[in-house]
Biopython code that builds the backbone (N, CA, C, O; Angstrom):
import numpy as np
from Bio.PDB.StructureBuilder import StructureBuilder

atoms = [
    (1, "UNK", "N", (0.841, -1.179, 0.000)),
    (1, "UNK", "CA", (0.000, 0.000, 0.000)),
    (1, "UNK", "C", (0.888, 1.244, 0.000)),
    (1, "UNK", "O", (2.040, 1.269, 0.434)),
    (2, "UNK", "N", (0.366, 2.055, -0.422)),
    (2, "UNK", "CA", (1.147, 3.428, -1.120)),
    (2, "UNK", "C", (1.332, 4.323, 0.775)),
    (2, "UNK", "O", (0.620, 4.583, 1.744)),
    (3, "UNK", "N", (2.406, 4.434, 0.438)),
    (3, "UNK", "CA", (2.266, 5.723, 1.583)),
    (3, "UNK", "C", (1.853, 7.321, 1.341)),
    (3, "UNK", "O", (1.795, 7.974, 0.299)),
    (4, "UNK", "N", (1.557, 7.728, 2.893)),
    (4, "UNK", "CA", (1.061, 9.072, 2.747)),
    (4, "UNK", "C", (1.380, 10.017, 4.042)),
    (4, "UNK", "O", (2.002, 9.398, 4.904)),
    (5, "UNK", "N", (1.156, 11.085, 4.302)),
    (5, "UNK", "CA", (1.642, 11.833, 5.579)),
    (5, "UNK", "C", (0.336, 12.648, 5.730)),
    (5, "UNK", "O", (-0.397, 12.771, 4.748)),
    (6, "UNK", "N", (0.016, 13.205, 6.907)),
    (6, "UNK", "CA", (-1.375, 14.065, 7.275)),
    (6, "UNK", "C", (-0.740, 14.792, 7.874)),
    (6, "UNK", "O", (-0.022, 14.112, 8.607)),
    (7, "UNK", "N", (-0.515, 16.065, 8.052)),
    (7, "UNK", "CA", (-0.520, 17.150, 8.272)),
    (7, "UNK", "C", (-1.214, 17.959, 8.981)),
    (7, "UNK", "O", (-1.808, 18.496, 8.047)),
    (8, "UNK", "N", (-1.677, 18.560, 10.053)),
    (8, "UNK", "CA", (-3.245, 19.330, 10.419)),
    (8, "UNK", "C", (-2.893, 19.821, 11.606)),
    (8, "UNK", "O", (-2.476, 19.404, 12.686)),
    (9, "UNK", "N", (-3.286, 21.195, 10.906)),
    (9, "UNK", "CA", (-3.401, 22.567, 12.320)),
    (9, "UNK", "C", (-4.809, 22.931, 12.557)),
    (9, "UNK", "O", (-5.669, 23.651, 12.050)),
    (10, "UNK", "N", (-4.650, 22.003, 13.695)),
    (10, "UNK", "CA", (-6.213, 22.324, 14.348)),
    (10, "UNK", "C", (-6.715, 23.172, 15.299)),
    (10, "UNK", "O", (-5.745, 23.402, 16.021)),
    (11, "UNK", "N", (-7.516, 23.681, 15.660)),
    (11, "UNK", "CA", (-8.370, 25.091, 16.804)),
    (11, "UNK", "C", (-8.902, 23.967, 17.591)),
    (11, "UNK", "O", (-9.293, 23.031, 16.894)),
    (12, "UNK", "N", (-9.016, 23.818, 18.837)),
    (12, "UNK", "CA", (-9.931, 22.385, 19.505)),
    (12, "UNK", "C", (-11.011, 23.855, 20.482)),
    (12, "UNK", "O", (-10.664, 24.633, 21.371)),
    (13, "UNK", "N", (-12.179, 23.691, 19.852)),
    (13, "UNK", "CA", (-13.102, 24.801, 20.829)),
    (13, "UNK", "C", (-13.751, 23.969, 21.719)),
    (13, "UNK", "O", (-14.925, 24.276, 21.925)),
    (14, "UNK", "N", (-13.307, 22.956, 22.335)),
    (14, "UNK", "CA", (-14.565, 22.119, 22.607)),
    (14, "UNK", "C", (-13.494, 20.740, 23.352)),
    (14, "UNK", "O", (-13.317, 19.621, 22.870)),
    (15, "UNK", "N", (-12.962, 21.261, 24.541)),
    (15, "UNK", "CA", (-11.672, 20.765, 25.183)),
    (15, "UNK", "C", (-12.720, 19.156, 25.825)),
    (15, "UNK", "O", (-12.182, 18.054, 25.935)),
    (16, "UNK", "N", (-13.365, 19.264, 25.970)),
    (16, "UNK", "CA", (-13.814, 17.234, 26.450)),
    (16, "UNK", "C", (-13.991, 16.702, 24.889)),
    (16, "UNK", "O", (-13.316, 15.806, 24.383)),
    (17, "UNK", "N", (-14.802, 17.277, 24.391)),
    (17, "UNK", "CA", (-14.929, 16.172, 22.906)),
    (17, "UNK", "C", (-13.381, 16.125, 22.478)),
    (17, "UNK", "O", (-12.958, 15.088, 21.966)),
    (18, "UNK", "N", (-12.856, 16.798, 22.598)),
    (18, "UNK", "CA", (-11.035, 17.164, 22.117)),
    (18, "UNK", "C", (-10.362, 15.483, 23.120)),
    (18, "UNK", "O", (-9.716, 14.585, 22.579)),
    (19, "UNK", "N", (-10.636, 15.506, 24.105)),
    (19, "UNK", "CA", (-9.815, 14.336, 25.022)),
    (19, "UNK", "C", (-10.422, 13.509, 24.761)),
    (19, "UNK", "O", (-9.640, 12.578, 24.569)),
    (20, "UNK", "N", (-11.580, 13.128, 24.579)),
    (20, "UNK", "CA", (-12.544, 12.300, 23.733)),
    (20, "UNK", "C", (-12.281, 11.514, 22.982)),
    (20, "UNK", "O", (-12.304, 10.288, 23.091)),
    (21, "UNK", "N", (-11.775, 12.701, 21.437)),
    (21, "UNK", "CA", (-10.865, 12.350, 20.565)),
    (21, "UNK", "C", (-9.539, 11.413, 20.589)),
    (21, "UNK", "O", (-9.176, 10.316, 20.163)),
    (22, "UNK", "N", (-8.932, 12.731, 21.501)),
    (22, "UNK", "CA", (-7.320, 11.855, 21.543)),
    (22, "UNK", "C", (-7.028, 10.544, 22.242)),
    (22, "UNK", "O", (-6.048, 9.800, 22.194)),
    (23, "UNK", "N", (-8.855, 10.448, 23.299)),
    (23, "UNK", "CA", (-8.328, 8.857, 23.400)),
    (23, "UNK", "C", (-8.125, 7.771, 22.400)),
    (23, "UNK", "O", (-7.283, 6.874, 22.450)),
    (24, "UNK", "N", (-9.329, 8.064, 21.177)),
    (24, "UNK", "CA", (-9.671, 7.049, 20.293)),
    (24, "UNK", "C", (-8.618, 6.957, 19.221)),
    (24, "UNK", "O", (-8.257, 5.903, 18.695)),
    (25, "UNK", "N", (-8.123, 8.255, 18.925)),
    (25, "UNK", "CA", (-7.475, 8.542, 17.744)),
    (25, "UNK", "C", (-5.830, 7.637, 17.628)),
    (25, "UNK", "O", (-5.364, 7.345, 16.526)),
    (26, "UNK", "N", (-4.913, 7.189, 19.316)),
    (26, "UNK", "CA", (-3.985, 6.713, 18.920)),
    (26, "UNK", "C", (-4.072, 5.207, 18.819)),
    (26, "UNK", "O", (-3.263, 4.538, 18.176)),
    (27, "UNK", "N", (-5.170, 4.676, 19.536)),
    (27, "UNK", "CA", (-5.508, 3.280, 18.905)),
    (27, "UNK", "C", (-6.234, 3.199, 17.684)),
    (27, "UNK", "O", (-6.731, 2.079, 17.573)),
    (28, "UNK", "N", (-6.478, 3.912, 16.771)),
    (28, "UNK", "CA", (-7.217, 3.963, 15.654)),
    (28, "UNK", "C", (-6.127, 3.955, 14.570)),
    (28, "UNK", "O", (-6.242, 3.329, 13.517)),
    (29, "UNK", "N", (-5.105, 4.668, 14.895)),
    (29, "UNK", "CA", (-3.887, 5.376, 14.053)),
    (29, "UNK", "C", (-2.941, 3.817, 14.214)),
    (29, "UNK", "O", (-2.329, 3.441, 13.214)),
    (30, "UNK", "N", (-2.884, 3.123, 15.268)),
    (30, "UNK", "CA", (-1.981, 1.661, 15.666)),
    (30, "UNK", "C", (-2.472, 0.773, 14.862)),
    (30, "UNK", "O", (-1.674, 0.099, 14.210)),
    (31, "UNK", "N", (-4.184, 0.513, 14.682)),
    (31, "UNK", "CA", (-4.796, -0.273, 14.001)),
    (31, "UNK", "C", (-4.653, -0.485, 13.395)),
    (31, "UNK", "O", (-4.825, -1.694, 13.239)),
    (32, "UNK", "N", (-3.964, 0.591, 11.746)),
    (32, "UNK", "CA", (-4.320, 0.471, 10.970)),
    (32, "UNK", "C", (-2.546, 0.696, 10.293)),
    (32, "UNK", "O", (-2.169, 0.957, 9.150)),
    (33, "UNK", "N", (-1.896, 0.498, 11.365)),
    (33, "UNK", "CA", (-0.277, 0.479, 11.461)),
    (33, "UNK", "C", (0.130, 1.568, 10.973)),
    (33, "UNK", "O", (1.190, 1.390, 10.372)),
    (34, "UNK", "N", (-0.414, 3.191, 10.940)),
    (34, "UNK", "CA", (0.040, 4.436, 11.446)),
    (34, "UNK", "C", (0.825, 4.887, 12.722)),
    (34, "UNK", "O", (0.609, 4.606, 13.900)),
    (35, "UNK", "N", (1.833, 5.695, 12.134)),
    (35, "UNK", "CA", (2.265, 6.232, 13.623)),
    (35, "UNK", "C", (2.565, 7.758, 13.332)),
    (35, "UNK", "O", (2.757, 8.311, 12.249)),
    (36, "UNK", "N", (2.548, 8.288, 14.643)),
    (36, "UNK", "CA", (2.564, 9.736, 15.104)),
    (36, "UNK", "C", (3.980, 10.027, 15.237)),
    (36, "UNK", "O", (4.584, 9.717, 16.264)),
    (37, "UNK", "N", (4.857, 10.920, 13.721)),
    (37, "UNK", "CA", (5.954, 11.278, 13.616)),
    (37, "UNK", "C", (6.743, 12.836, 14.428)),
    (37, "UNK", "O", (7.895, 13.208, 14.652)),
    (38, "UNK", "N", (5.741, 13.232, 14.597)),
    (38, "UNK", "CA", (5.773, 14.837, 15.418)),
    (38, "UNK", "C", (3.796, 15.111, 15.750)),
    (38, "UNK", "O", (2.667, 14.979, 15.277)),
    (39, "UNK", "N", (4.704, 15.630, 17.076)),
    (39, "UNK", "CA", (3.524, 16.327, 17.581)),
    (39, "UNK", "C", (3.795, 17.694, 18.154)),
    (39, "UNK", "O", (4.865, 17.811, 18.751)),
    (40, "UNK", "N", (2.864, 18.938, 18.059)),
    (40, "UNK", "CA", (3.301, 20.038, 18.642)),
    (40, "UNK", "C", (2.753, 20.034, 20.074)),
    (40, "UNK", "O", (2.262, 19.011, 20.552)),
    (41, "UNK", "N", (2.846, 21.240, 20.787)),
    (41, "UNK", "CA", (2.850, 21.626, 21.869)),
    (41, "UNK", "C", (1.247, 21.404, 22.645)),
    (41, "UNK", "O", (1.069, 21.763, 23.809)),
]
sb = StructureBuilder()
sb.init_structure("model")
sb.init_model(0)
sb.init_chain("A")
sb.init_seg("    ")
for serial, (resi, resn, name, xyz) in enumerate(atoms, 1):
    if name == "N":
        sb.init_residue(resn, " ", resi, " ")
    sb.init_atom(name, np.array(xyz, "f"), 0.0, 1.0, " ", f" {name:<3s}", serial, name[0])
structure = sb.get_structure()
């Protein structure tokens, strides 16, 4: 399968759906044998 990179500067207005998110998002990203190369602040 072809590789690709995602990129994204996000605004989070909405700080519980936001932790919400970031629980699901790094087992979702493992699943599918993605990984998280940089993260900002």
């Amino acid at each position: 399968m072809p590789k690709g990179y995602l990129v994204a500067n996000i605004r989070v207005t909405d700080q519980d759906k936001f932790q919400e998110f970031s629980g699901m998002a790094g087992p979702a990203i493992k699943k599918y044998g993605g990984k998280v190369l940089a993260r900002g602040p």
